[in-house]
C-alpha positions as semicolon CSV with decimal commas, in nm:
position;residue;x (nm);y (nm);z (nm)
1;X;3,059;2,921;0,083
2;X;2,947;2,831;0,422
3;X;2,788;2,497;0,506
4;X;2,489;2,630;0,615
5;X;2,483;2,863;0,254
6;X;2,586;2,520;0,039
7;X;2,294;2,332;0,227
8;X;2,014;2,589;0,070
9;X;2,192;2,593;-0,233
10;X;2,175;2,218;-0,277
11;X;1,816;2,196;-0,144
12;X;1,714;2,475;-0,473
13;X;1,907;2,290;-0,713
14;X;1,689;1,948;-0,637
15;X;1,380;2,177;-0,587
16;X;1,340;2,062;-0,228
17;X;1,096;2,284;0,018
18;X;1,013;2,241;0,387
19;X;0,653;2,190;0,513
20;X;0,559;2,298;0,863
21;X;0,147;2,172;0,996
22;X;0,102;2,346;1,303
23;X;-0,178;2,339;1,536
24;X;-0,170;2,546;1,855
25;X;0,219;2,499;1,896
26;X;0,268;2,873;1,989
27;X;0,522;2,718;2,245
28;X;0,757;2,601;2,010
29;X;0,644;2,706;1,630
30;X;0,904;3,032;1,678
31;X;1,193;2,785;1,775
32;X;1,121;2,587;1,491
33;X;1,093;2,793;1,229
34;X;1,412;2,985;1,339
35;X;1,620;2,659;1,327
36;X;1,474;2,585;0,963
37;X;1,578;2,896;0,868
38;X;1,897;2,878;0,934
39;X;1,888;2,630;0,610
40;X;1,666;2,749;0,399
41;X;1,399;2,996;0,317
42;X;1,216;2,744;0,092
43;X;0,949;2,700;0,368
44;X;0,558;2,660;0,333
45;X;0,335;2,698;0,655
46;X;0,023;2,550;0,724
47;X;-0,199;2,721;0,957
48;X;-0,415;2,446;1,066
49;X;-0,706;2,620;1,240
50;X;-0,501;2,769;1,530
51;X;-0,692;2,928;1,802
52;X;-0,395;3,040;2,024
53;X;-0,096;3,272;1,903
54;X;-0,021;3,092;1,585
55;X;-0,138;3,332;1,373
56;X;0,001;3,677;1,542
57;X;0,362;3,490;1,558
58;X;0,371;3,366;1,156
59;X;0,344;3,736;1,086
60;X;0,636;3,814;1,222
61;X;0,802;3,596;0,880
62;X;0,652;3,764;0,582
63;X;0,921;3,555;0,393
64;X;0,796;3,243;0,444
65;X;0,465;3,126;0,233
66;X;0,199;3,043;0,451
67;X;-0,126;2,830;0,383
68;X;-0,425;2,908;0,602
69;X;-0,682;2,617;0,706
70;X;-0,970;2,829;0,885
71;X;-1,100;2,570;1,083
72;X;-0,874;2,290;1,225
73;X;-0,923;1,953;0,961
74;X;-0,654;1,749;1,113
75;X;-0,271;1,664;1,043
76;X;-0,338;1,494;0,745
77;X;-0,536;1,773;0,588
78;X;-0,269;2,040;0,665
79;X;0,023;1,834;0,485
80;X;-0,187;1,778;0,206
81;X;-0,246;2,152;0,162
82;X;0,156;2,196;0,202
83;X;0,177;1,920;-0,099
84;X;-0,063;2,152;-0,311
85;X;0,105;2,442;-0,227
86;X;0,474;2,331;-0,266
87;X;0,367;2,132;-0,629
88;X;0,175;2,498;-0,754
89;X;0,552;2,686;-0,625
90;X;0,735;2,412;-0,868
91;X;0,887;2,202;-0,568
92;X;0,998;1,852;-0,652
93;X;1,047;1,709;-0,275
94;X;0,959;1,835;0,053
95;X;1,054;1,732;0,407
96;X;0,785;1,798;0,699
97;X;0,854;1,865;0,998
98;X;0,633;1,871;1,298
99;X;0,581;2,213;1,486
100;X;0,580;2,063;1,841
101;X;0,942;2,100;1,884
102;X;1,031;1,729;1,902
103;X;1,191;1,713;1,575
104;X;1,559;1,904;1,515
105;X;1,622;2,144;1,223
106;X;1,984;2,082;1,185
107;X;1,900;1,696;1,048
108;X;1,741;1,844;0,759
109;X;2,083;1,779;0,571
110;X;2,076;1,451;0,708
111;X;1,805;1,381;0,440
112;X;1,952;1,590;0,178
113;X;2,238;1,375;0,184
114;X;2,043;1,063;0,153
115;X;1,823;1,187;-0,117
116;X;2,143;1,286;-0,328
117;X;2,287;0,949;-0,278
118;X;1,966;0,786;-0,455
119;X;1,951;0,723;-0,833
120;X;1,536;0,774;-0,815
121;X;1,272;0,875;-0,600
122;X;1,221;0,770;-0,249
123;X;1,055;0,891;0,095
124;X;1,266;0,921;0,337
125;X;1,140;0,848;0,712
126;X;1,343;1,007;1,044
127;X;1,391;0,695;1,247
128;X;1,414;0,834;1,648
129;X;1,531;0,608;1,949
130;X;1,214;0,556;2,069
131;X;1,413;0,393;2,381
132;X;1,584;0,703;2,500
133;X;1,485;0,867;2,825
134;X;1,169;1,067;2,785
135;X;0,996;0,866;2,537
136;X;0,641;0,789;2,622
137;X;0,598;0,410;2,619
138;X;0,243;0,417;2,444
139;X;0,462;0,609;2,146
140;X;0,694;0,313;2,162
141;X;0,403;0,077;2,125
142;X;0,198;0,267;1,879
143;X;0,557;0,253;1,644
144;X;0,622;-0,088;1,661
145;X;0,239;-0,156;1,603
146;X;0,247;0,043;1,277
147;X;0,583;-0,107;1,170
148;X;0,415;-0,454;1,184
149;X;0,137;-0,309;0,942
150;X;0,333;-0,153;0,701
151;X;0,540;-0,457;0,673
152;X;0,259;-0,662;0,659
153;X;0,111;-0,433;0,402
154;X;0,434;-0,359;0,181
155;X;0,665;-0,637;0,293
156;X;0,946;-0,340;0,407
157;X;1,118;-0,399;0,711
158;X;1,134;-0,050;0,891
159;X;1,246;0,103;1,256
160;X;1,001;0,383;1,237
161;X;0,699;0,441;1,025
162;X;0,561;0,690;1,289
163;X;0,790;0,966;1,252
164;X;0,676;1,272;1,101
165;X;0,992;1,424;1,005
166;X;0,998;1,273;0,674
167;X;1,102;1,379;0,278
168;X;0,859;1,317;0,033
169;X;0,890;1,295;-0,328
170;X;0,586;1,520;-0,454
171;X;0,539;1,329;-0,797
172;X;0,566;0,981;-0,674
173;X;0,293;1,004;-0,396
174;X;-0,074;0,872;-0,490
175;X;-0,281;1,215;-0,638
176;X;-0,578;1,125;-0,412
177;X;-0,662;1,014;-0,052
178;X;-0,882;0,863;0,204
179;X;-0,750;1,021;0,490
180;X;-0,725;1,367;0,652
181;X;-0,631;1,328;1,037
182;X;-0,309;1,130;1,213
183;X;-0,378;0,854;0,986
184;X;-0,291;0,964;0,662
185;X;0,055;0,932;0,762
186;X;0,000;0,579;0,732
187;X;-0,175;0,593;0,411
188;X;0,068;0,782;0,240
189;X;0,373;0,579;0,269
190;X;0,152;0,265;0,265
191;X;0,049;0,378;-0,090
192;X;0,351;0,524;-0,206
193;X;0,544;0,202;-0,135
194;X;0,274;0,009;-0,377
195;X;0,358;0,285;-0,622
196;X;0,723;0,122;-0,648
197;X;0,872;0,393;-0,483
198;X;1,114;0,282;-0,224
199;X;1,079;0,419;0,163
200;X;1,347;0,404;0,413
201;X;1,474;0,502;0,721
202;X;1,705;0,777;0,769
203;X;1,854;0,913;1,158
204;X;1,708;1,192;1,342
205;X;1,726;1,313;1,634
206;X;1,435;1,353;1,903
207;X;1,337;1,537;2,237
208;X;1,033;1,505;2,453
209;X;0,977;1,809;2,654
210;X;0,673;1,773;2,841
211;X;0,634;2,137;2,948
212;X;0,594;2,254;2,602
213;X;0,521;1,938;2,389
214;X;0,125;1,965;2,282
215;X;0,014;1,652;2,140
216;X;-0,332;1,651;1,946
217;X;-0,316;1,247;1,896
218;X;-0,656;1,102;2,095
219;X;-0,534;0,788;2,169
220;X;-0,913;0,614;2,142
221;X;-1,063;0,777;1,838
222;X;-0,747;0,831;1,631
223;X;-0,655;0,439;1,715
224;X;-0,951;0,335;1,564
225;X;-0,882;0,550;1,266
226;X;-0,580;0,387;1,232
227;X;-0,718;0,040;1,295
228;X;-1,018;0,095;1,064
229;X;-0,747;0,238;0,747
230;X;-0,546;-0,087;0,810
231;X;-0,776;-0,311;0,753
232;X;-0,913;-0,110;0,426
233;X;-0,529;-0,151;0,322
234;X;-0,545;-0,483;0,441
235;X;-0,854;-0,568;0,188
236;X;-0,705;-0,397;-0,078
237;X;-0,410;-0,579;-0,070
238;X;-0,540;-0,885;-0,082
239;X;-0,804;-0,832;-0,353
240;X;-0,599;-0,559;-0,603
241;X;-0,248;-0,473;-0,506
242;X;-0,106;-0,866;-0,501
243;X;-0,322;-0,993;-0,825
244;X;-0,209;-0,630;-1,003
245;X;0,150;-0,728;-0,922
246;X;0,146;-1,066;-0,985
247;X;-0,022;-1,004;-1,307
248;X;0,202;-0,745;-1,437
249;X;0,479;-1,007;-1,424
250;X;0,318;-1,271;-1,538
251;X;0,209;-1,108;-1,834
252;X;0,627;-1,070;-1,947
253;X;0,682;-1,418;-1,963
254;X;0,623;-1,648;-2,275
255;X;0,488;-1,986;-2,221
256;X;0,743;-2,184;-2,280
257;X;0,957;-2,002;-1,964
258;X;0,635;-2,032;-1,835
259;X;0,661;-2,404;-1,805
260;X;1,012;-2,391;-1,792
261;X;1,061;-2,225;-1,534
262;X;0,739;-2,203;-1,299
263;X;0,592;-2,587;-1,374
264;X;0,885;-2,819;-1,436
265;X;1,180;-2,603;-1,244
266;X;0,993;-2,472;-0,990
267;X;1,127;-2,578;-0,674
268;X;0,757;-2,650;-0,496
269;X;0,701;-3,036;-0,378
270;X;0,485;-3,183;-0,686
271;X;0,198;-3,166;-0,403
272;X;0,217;-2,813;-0,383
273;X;0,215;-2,754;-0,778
274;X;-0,067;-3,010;-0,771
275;X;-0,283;-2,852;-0,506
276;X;-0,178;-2,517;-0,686
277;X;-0,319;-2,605;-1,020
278;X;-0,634;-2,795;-0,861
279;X;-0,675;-2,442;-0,688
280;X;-0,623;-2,241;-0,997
281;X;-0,893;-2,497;-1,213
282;X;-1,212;-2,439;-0,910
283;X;-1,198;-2,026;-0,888
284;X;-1,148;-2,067;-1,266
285;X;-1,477;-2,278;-1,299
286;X;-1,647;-2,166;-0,959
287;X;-1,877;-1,869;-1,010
288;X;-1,631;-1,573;-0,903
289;X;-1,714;-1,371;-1,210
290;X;-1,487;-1,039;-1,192
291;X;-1,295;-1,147;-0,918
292;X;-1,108;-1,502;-0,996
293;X;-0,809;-1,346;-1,030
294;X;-0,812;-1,175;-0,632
295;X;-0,967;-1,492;-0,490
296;X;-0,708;-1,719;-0,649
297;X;-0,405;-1,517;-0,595
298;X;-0,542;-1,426;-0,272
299;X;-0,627;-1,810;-0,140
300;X;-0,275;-1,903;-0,317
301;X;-0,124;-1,623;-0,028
302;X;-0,284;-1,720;0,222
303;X;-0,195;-2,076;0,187
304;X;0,116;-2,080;0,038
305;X;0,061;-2,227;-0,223
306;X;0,244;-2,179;-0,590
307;X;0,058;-1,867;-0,743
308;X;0,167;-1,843;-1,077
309;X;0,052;-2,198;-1,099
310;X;-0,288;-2,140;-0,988
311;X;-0,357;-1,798;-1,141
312;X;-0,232;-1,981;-1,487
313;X;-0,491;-2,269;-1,465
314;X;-0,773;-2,004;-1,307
315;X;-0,794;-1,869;-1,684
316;X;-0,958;-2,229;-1,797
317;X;-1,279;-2,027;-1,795
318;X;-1,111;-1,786;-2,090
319;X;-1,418;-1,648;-2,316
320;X;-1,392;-1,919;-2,559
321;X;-1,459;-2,165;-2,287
322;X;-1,706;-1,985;-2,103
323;X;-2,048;-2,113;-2,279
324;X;-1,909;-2,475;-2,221
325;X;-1,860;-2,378;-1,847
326;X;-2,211;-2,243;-1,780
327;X;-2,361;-2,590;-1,956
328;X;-2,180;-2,833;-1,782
329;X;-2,256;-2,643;-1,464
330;X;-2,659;-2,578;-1,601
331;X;-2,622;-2,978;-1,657
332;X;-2,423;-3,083;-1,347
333;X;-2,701;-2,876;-1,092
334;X;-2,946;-3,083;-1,305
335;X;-2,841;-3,412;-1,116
336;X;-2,923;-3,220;-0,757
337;X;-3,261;-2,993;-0,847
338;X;-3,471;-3,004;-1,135
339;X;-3,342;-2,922;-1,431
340;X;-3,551;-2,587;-1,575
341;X;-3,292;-2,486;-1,857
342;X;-3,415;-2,673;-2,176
343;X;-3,134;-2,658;-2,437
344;X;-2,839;-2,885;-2,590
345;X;-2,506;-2,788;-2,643
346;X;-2,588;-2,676;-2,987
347;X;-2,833;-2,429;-2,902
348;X;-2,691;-2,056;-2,828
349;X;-2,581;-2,060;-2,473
350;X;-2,553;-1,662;-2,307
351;X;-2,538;-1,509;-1,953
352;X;-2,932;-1,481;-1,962
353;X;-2,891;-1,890;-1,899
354;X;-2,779;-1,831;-1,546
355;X;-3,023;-1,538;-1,468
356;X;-3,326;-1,765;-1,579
357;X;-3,150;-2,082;-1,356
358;X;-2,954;-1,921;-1,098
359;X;-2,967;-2,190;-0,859
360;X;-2,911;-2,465;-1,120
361;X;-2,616;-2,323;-1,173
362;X;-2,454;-2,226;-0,875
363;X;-2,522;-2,599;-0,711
364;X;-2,353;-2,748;-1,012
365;X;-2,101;-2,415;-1,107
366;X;-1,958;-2,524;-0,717
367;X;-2,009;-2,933;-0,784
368;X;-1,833;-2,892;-1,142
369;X;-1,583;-2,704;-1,002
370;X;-1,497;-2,917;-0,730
371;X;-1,478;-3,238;-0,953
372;X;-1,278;-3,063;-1,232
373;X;-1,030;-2,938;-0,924
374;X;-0,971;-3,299;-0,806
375;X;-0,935;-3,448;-1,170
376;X;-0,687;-3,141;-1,297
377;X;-0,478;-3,223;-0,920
378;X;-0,475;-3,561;-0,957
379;X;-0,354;-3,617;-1,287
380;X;-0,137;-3,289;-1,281
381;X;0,022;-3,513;-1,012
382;X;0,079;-3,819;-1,192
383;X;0,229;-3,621;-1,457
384;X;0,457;-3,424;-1,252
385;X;0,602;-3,754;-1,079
386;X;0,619;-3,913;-1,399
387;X;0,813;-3,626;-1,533
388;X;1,040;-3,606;-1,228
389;X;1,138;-4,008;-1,272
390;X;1,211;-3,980;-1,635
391;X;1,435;-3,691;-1,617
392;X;1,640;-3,889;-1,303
């Protein structure tokens, strides 16, 4: 068995296809497509809205499956179709490969190899030497720009998040998407990596041939794109992805390796666990109903602060608690504006309280919040330094 024979073999015993977006790349799409073919016949073409010779050329391979887009809907929209397509044929991975003739068939065992050597999914991403000769520097730029954004997103160091020569594992990607242009590129991995799956860098060639290369990236309107997805990934982030993750783990730990381990081992400064809890005790109180959890994981981030510790003491508003909440805080705006809800503690206390008194109660949800912060800090404090001496 050749190697060229044991590569295709290998590629249909872990169902793995190739997907090929092109986009007026009559130049090079014959090139291409010859040099994939030298591997394997597992191949799935996406006809992107061509206008030039795309079309007359892909008849010349009846044996390759080919998915026609009539009118051109982007990059992202084309491999999206080839993910349809190649999940319909029974395909469990595919590598894409761009059609511009910048990307080199013979390194499709290159991720072969590293997909075998994995014990579960990943997505695999060709990382180029964007220094070599021939490299455009805004290329350079735009990679290292979207390397700080996916790190910053997914906290994964990577070389090259730009690259579209890439192997995707076709059940571990999100279902659904935002994006259908250069973008979604971004998305994808973005979203695959909060999935759990792991993405890394693999080595690929490159070449830069300006006399055929056609590039369909518009530096001002797909930038913005780009720009405008990051900071939706940004936001979600912040307010779902870090509270669903920090949640999930919480949620296997009993209480007593809760305080074990995250109050009275944790290696914070008491200060920190302090501030922490204070933190945790306002967004519980303060009147972030449906959210408390992504405001007080999220401020806990952003200032460093100890999160378990302040998502713990955010739940002091659990049901049980909450009709004592909204009358303190109906009874604490009392002091600062007049005080319009007429009831005692007795009385049946319900959402309909706040409605009727809105301002009442957020003055003194904020005021009650803030006091209850500085007395749970203070004496969480005290505590913690007591603890500390009697243990030395």
């Amino acid at each position: 068995m050749t190697a060229v024979s044991s590569i295709s073999e290998r590629m249909k015993q872990r169902r793995v296809c190739v997907i090929v977006p092109t986009y007026n790349n009559h130049k090079t799409l014959r090139r291409v497509l010859d040099g994939i073919l030298l591997f394997t016949r597992q191949i799935i073409v996406v006809n992107d809205g061509s206008t030039d010779t795309t079309k007359e050329i892909l008849e010349t391979y009846p044996q390759l499956t080919l998915v026609t887009v009539p009118v051109n809907q982007g990059k992202g929209n084309a491999i999206r179709e080839g993910f349809k397509k190649a999940v319909q044929l029974g395909f469990d991975y595919a590598i894409t490969i761009d059609s511009d003739g910048q990307h080199f068939p013979d390194d499709i065992p290159v991720f072969l190899d590293a997909l075998e050597k994995e014990e579960k999914d990943v997505l695999l991403i060709g990382s180029r030497n964007m220094n070599q000769d021939g490299v455009p520097k805004k290329s350079s730029f735009g990679n290292k720009f979207s390397n700080f954004w996916f790190w910053f997103e997914t906290g994964i160091s990577l070389e090259d998040t730009q690259s579209g020569y890439r192997l995707y594992p076709l059940r571990g990607i999100p279902k659904k998407f935002f994006t259908k242009k250069f973008e979604f590129e971004i998305e994808v991995i973005v979203r695959t990596a909060w999935n759990g799956v792991p993405i890394k860098n693999v080595p690929v060639k490159i070449l830069y041939d300006p006399s055929e290369r056609v590039t369909h990236f518009r530096p001002f309107k797909d930038f913005t794109r780009i720009s405008i997805l990051n900071t939706v990934l940004v936001i979600l982030l912040f307010l779902y992805i870090k509270p669903r993750n920090f949640f999930r783990s919480f949620k296997k730990k009993s209480f007593k390796e809760f305080f074990r381990e995250d109050v009275l081992a944790n290696t914070d400064s008491n200060l920190k666990k302090a501030l922490s809890i204070g933190l945790g005790v306002f967004c519980g109180i303060a009147p972030f109903w449906g959210f408390q959890t992504a405001v007080v994981i999220s401020l806990a981030v952003l200032l460093r602060w100890n999160k378990v510790l302040a998502f713990a003491f955010s739940n002091i508003s659990i049901p049980p608690m909450i009709p004592v909440v909204i009358f303190l805080s109906l009874k604490t705006g009392a002091i600062f504006v007049e005080d319009t809800a007429k009831f005692t503690l007795g009385s049946p206390i319900t959402l309909e309280h706040i409605k009727s008194n809105v301002v009442q109660y957020l003055i003194g949800s904020f005021v009650l919040a803030t006091v209850m912060a500085v007395i749970f800090g203070v004496g969480s404090y005290l505590v913690l330094s007591l603890s500390r001496k009697t243990q030395a």
